[in-house]
C-alpha positions in Angstrom: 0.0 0.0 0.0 1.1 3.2 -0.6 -0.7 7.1 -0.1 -2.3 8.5 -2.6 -3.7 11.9 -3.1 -5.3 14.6 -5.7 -2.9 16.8 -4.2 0.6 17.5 -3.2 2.8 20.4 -1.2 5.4 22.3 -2.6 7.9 22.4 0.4 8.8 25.4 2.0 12.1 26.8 1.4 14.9 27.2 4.0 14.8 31.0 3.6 11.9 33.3 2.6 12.9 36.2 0.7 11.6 39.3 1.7 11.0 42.5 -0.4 14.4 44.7 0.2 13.9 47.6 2.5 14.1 50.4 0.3 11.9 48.8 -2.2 8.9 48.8 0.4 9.5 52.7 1.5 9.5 54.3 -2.3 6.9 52.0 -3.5 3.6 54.4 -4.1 0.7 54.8 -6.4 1.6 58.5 -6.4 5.4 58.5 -6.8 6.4 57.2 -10.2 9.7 55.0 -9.5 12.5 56.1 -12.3 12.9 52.7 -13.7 8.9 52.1 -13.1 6.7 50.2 -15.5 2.9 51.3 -16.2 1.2 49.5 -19.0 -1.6 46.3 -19.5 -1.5 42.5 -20.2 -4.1 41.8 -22.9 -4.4 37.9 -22.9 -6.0 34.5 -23.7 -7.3 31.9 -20.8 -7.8 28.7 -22.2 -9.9 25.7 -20.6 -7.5 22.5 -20.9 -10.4 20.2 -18.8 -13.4 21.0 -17.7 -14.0 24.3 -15.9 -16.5 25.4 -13.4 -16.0 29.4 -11.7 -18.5 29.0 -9.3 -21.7 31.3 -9.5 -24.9 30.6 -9.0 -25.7 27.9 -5.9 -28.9 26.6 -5.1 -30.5 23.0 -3.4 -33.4 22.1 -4.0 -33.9 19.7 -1.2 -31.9 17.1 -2.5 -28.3 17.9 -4.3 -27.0 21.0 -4.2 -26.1 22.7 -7.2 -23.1 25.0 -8.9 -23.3 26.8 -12.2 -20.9 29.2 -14.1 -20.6 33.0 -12.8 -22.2 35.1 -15.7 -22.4 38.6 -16.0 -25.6 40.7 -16.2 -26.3 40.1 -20.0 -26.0 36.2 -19.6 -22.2 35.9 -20.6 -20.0 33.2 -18.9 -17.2 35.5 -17.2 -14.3 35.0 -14.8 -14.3 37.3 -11.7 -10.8 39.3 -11.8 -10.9 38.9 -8.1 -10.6 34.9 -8.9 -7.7 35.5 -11.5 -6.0 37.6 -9.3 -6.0 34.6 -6.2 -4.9 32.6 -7.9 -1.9 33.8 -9.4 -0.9 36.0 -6.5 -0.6 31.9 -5.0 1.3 31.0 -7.7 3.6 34.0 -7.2 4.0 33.5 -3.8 5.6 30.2 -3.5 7.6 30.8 -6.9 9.6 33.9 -4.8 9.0 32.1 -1.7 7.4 34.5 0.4 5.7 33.8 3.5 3.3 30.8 4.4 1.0 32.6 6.0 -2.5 32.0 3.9 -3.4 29.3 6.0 -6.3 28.6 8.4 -5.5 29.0 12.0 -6.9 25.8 13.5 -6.2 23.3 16.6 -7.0 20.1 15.5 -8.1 17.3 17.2 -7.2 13.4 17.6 -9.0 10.4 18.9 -6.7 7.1 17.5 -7.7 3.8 18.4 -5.8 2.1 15.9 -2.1 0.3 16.6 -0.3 3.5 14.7 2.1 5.9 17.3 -0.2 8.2 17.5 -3.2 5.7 18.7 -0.8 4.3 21.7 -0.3 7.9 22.0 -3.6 8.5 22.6 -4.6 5.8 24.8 -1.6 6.5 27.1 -3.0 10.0 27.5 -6.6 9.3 28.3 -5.5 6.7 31.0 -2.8 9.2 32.3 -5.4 11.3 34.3 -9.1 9.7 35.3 -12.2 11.4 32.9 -14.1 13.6 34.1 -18.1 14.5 33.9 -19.6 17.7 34.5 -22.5 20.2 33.1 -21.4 23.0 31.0 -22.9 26.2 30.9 -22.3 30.2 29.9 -23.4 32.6 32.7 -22.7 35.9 33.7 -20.1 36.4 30.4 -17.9 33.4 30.9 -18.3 29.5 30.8 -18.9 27.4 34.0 -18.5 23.8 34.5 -20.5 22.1 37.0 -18.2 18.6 37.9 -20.7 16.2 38.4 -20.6 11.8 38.7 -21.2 9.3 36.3 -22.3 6.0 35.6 -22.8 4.0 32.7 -26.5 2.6 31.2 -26.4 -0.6 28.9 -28.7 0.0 25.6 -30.9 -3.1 26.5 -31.7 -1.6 29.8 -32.7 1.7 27.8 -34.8 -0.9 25.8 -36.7 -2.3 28.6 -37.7 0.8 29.9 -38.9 2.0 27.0 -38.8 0.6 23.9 -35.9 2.2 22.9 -33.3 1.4 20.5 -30.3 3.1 18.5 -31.6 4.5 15.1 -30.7 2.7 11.9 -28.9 3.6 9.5 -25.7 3.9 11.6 -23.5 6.2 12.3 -25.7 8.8 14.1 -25.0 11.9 16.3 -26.6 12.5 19.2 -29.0 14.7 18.4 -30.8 11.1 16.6 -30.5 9.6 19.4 -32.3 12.2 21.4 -34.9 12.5 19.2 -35.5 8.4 19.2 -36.1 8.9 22.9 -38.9 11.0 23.6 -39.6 12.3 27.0 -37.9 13.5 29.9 -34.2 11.6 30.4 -34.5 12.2 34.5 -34.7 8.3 35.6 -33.9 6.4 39.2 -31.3 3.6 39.9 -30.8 2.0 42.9 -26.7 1.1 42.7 -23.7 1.1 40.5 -22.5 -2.5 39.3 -18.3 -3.1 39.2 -18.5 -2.0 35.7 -19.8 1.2 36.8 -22.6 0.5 35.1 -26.5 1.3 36.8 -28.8 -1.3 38.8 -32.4 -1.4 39.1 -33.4 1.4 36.8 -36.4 3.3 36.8 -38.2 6.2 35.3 -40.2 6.9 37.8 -38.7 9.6 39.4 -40.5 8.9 42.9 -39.2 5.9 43.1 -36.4 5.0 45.8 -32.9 5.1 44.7 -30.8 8.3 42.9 -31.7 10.7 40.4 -30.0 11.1 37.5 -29.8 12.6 33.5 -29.5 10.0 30.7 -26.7 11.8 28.4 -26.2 10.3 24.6 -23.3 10.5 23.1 -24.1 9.0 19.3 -23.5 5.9 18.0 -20.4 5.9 15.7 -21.0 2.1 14.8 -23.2 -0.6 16.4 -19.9 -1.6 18.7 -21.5 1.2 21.3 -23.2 -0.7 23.4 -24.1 1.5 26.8 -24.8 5.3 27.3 -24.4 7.4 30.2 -25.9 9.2 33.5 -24.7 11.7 34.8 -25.7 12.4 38.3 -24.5 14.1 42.5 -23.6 17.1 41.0 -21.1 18.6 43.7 -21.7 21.2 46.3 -19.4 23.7 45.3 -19.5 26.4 42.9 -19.3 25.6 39.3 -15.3 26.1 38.0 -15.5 29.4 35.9 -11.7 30.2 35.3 -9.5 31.0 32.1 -8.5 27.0 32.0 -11.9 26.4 31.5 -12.5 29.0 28.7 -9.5 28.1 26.7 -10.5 24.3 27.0 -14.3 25.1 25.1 -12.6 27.3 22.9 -10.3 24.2 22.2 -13.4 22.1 21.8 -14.5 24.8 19.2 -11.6 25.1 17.3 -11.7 21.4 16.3 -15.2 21.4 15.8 -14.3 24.3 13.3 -11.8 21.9 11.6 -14.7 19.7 10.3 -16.5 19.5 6.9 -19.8 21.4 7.2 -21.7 18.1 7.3 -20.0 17.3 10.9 -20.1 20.7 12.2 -23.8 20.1 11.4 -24.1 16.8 13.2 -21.7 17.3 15.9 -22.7 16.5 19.7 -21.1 20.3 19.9 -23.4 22.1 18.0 -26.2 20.4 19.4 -25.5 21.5 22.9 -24.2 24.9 21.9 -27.8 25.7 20.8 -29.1 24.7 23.9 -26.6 26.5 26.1 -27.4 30.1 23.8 -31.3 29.1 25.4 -29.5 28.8 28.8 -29.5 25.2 29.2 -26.3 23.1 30.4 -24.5 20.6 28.2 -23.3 17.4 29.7 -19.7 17.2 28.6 -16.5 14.9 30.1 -13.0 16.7 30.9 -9.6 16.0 31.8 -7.7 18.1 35.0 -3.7 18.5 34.5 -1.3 17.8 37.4 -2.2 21.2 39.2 -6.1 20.0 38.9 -6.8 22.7 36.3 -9.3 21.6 33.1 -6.8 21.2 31.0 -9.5 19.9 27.8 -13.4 19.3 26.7 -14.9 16.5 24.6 -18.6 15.9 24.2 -17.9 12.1 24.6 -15.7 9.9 27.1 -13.6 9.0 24.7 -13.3 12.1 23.0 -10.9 14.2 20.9 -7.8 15.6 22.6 -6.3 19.1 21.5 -3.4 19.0 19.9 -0.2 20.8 21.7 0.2 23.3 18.8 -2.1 25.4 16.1 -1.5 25.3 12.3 0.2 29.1 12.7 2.0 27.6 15.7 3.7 25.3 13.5 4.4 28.2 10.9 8.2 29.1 11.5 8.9 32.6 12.7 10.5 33.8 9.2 6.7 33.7 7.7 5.2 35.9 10.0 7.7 38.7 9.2 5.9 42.1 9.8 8.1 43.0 6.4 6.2 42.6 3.1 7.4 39.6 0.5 7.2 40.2 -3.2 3.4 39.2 -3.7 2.9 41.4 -0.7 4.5 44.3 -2.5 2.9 43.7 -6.0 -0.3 43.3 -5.1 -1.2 44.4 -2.0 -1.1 44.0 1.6 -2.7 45.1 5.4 -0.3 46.2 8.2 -2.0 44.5 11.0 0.2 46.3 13.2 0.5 50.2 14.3 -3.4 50.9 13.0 -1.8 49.6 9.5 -0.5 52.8 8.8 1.8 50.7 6.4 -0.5 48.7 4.7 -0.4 49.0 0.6 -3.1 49.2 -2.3 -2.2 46.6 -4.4 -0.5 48.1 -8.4 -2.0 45.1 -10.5 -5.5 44.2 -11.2 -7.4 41.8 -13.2 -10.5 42.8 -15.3 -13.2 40.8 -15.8 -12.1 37.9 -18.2 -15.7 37.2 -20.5 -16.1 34.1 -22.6 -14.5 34.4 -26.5 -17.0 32.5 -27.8 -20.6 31.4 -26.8 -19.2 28.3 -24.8 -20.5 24.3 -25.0 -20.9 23.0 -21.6 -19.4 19.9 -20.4 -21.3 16.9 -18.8 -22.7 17.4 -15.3 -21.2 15.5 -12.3 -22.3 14.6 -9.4 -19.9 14.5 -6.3 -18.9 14.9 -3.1 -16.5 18.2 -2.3 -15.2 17.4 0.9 -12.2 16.0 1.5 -9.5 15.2 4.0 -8.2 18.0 5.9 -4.9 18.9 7.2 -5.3 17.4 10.5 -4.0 14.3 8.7 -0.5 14.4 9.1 1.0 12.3 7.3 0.1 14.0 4.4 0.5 17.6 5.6 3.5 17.1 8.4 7.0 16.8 7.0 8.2 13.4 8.0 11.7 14.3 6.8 11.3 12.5 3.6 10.6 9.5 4.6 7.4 7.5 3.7 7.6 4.5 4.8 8.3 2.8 8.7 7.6 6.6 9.4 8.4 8.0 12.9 5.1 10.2 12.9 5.5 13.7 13.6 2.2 15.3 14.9 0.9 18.7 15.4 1.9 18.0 19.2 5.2 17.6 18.3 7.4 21.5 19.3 9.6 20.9 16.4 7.0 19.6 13.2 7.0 21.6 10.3 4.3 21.8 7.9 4.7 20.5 4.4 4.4 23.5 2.1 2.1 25.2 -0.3 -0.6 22.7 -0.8 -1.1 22.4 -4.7 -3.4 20.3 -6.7 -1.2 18.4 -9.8 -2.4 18.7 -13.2 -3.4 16.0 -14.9 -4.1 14.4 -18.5 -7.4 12.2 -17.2 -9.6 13.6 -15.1 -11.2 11.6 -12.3 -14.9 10.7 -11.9 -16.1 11.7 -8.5 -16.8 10.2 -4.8 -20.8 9.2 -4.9 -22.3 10.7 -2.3 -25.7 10.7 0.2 -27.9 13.6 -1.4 -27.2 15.4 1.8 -23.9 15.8 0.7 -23.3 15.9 -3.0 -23.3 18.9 -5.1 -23.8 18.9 -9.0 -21.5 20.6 -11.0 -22.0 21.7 -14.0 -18.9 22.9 -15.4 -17.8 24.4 -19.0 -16.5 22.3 -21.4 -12.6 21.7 -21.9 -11.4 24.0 -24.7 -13.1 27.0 -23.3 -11.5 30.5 -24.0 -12.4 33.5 -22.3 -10.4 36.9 -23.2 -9.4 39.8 -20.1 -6.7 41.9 -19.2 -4.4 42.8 -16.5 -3.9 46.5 -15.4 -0.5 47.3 -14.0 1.1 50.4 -12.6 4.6 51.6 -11.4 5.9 48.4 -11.0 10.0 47.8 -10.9 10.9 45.2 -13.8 12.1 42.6 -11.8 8.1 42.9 -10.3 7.2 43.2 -14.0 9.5 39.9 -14.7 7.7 37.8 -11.8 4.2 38.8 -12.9 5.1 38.2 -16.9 6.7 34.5 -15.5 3.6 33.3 -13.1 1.4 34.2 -16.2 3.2 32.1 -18.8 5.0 29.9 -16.4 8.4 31.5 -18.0 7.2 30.5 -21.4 5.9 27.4 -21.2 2.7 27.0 -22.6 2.4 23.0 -21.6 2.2 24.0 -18.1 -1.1 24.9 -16.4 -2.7 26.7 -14.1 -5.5 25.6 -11.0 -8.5 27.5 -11.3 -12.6 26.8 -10.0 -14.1 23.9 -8.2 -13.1 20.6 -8.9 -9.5 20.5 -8.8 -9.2 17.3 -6.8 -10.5 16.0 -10.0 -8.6 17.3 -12.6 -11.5 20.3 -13.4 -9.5 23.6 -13.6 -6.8 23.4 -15.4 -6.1 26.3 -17.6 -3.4 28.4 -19.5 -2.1 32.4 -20.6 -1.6 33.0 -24.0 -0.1 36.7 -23.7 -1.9 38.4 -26.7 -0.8 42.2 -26.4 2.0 43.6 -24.0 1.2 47.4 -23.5 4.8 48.8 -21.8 4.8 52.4 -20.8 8.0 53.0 -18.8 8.1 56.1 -16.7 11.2 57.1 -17.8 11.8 56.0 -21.7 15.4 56.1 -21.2 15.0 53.3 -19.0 12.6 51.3 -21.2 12.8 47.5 -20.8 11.1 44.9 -22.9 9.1 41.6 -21.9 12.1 38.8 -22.1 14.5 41.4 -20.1 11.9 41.7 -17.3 11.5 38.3 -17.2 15.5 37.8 -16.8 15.8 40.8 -14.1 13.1 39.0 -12.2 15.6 35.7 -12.5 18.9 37.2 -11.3 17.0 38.8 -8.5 16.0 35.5 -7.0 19.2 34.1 -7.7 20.8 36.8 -5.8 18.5 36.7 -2.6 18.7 33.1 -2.0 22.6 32.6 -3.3 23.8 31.7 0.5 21.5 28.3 0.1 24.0 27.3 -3.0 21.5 26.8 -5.2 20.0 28.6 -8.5 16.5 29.4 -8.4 15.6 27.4 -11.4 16.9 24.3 -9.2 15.6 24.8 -6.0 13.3 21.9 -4.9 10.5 24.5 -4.3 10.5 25.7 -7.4 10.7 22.2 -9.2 7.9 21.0 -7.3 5.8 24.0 -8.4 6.4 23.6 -12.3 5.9 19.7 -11.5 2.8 19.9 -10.0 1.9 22.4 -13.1 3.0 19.9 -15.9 0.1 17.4 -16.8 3.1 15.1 -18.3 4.1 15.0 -14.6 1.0 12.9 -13.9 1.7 9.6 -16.2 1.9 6.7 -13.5 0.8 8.6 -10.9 -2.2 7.7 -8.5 -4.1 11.6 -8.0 -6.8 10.1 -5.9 -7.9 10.1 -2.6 -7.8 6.7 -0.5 -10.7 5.3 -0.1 -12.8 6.3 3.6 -16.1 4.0 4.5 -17.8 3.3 7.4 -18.5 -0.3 6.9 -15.7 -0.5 4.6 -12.0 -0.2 3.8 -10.5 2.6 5.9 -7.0 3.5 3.6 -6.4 6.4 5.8 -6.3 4.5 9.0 -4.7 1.7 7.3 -1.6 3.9 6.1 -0.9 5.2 9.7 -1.1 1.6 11.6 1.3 0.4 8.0 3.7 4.1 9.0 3.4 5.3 5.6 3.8 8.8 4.5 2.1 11.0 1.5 5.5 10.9 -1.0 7.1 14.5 -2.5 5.9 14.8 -6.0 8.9 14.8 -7.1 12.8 14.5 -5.7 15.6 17.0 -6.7 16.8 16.6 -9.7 19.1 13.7 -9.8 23.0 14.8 -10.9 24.4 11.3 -11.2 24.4 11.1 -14.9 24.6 7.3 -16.1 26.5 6.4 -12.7 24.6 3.4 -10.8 24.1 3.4 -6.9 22.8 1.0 -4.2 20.0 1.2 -1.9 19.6 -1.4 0.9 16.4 -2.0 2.8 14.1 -0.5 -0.8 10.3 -1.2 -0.2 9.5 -3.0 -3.3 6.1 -2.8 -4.7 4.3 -4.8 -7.8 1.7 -3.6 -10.1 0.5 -6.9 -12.5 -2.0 -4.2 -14.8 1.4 -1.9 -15.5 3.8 -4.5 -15.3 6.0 -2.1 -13.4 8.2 -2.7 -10.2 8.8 0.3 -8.3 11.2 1.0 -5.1 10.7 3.5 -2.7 13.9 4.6 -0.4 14.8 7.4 1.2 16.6 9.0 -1.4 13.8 8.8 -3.7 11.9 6.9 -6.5 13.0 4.1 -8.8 10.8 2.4 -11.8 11.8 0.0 -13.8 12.4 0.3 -17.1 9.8 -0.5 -19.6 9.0 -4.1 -20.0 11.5 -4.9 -17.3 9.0 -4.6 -14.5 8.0 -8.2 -14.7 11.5 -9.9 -15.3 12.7 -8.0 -12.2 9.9 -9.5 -9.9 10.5 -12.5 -11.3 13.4 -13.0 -9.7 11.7 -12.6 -6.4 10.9 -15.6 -4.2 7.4 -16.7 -4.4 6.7 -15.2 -0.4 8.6 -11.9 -2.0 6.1 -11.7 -4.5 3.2 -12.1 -2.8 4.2 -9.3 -0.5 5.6 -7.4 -3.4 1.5 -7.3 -4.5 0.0 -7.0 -1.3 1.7 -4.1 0.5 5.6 -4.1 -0.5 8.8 -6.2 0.4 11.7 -4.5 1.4 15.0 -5.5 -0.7 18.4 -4.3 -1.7 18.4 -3.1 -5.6 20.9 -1.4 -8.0 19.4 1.9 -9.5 20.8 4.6 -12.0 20.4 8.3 -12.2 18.8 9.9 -15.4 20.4 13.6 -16.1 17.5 15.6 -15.8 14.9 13.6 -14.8 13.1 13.4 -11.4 13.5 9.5 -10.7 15.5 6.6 -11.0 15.9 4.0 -12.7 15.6 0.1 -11.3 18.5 -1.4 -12.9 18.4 -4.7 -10.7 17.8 -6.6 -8.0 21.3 -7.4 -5.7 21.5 -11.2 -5.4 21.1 -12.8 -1.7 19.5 -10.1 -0.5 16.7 -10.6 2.0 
């Protein structure tokens, strides 16, 4: 087994260049800079798969639905503002400014598989005893009222009334609630060894002690007992900042959730309830000093991780100083009443269709997808992706993995079928699309000319392609810049410059700022992994598809952390071994019979075999190597050779007696 994914990260370089100091105080829109450039980018945007801008939403009840933006007279158009996005992204990680477009989130984790992180877990939950209490907002701050609990077995629930856990499964809470009827106060007479309630009743006259049925959903039909929660204590409820930050935890990671779980969650249940003044039974955990140190709606519930995203962000990246796509296009001084912010000096007109357009078939899908709380994908591992010593969000030294980018393709993918709760219809225009706009520039320095000019046209290379719209995970989006008309109206004309020289300005500039790492721009593994991820040729034997996720089916995500596998780069740097051969010991082998291809994965990269040698290599496996070679990978010393140029290896042979 190995990770797969629609997308991929361009990692983040060791040092982010910054816009030089007395570029940022003489750039103005009112001061024309001497060697300043004013002028407009006529151009051509070209569909090269399906492409859907999003406009018009609706739901009718059953599928949601997403049609192409069009302008007042009916026209299919492309906002400038969606233009402008996404090639002020594109510009960003090419002169590798700041990381700092990210959502702030905590995440979350409850692991209950064999993987580090689910040991991990456990060890953490049984470190200090769980907690229950009633939660509740008065007087301007939260309170938690600690409270005991016991457990309730479903049959019991079932002889008192009827009940039983609502099919299909999973279900949230809120089902469960509703399944019920009637007032959850009830009797019981003891507490069993297994903590579990004797002699239930709901007649709440009855001898015995009062408590509060709580539900807590029923992920799958393994759940087998709910709760009570009852002897609320004496003393006044906790209402400290340990407390506060602990729900704001809780929301935080509720926040991290596709809009369908935010929807269902046992949080946003309760938090309705607590706005109309009620209490929410929740569970917590105290540190060593006895402080709440974290919330969950459930007992075993999701712990905070140590760290945020930004947390994780180092502190190069949030740099008060302006980057190069800060300068060009704009930026807010969130400090000092932003007396420094900047208007932006490039804009993007409307780009309007060429031609009536033909739209492409519709699809039906499911958007979401997985987030960056799993690390494995979005955590540098240090290169490794397989027998992986997991880094985590609670770990004071991960790094995230870069500029998330989605590859282009030469297929595009069908989509994941979906409940109609969930799916949304696209209908998207069809490939070969053209729309025509323009791009407004003013007093920009060439090199800031050169980097604009070289994000349009990828430095002249019209194969590459641009991400733009919904649908990227599935190939939808893809599109180029054919530069039409170049209007250049220098400031001063002595200091006129032309097209190619900007473009070569913006080059030695890059060169220059990042010439203590040793190497050229045009090689750095950032950049590389950018025009990779742009070139659909790129794609040919690659998997751009996420693993499969199903409740009463194959779980690829869980299966890939409990197997300590890791999302792969897109690409390694470029190999400079020229026809020279190399060993790697210990390569994790892997057998595809439909290609015929053996490939080997090792630390210092990838290595294929050569066509039509795929199947003469694994022959000369053992028959208990080759049925691990198609199951999940055998690990095996091999002979590979560098290409000059290319971004793997080649899998010359396998080294005899090996294990």
């Amino acid at each position: 087994m190995t990770i797969t994914a629609p997308y991929n990260f361009a990692p983040l370089p060791e040092k982010v260049v910054l816009a030089p100091q007395d570029w940022v105080q003489s750039t103005s829109h009112d001061i024309p800079l001497d060697d300043g450039l004013c002028g407009s980018i006529d151009y051509t945007l070209t569909a090269h798969s399906p492409l859907l801008v999003g406009g018009l939403r609706s739901h009718d009840g059953q599928t949601g639905e997403v049609r192409f933006f069009k302008t007042p007279d009916h026209r299919h158009a492309i906002p400038g503002s969606s233009l402008r996005g996404m090639i002020r992204a594109v510009l960003e990680i090419a002169t590798f400014g700041k990381f700092r477009q990210v959502d702030d989130r905590r995440f979350g984790y409850r692991d209950l598989s064999n993987s580090s992180l689910g040991v991990y877990y456990k060890h953490a939950m049984i470190k200090q005893p769980t907690h229950a209490g009633w939660l509740s907002f008065n007087a301007g701050c939260w309170q938690l009222k600690p409270c005991e609990f016991a457990r309730i077995r479903h049959d019991q629930l079932g002889t008192l009334k009827g009940w039983s856990p609502p099919s299909p499964l999973p279900c949230s809470c809120a089902a469960l609630y509703a399944q019920w009827h009637g007032s959850l106060r009830l009797k019981f007479k003891g507490i069993d060894s297994k903590n579990t309630v004797v002699d239930v009743s709901l007649n709440t006259d009855a001898p015995g002690t009062t408590g509060t049925l709580v539900m807590t959903g029923m992920p799958n039909r393994n759940k087998k007992r709910e709760f009570v929660f009852y002897d609320e204590t004496p003393a006044p409820p906790l209402a400290d900042e340990h407390v506060t930050r602990a729900v704001n935890d809780l929301q935080q990671m509720v926040n991290a959730l596709d809009p369908a779980q935010i929807k269902a969650s046992s949080w946003t249940y309760w938090k309705r309830r607590i706005e109309q003044g009620e209490s929410a039974p929740v569970f917590f955990k105290r540190d060593e000093q006895e402080r709440v140190d974290s919330i969950g709606m459930a007992f075993m519930y999701k712990l905070p991780y140590a760290h945020t995203v930004h947390e994780l962000i180092d502190a190069q990246h949030r740099d008060a100083a302006p980057d190069l796509a800060e300068l060009i296009f704009g930026h807010i001084d969130e400090h000092e009443h932003g007396q420094h912010s900047l208007r932006g000096r490039v804009n993007f007109d409307l780009a309007i269709e060429k031609t009536p357009a033909c739209m492409a078939p519709p699809l039906t899908t499911v958007l979401n997808g997985p987030k960056a709380s799993y690390y494995p994908n979005y955590i540098d591992q240090g290169g490794k992706t397989t027998d992986v010593i997991y880094k985590t969000y609670d770990d004071d030294k991960a790094r995230l993995r870069g500029w998330k980018r989605y590859p282009a393709r030469e297929q595009i993918t069908n989509g994941t079928q979906g409940t109609d709760a969930v799916s949304t219809t696209l209908h998207p225009l069809a490939s070969g699309t053209a729309f025509k706009g323009r791009v407004v520039f003013h007093n920009l320095r060439p090199e800031e000319l050169g980097a604009l000019l070289w994000t349009l046209s990828w430095g002249g290379r019209p194969d590459l392609r641009h991400s733009l719209g919904m649908g990227k995970p599935l190939g939808y989006g893809q599109v180029a810049f054919t530069l039409d008309r170049l209007d250049l109206r220098p400031n001063n004309p002595a200091r006129a410059i032309d097209k190619d020289a900007a473009i070569e300005r913006f080059k030695r500039f890059m060169d220059t700022q990042i010439a203590e790492t040793g190497v050229t721009w045009e090689k750095h593994a950032t950049l590389q992994s950018l025009i990779a991820m742009a070139d659909p040729a790129q794609s040919q034997g690659r998997t751009l598809e996420h693993m499969r996720l199903a409740m009463r089916g194959p779980n690829d995500f869980s299966n890939a952390k409990n197997q300590r596998l890791a999302l792969p780069n897109y690409i390694v740097p470029k190999i400079e071994l020229g026809s020279a051969s190399t060993h790697w010991h210990e390569a994790k082998l892997e057998y595809n019979p439909g290609k015929g291809e053996l490939v080997a994965t090792h630390a210092q990269g990838v290595a294929r075999s050569a066509p039509g040698q795929g199947k003469a290599l694994f022959e000369q496996l053992s028959k208990n190597q080759q049925g691990k070679a198609k199951s999940g990978g055998v690990h095996h010393a091999i002979e590979v050779e560098g290409i000059p140029g290319a971004n793997h290896f080649i899998l010359k042979s396998l080294i005899k007696n090996a294990p």
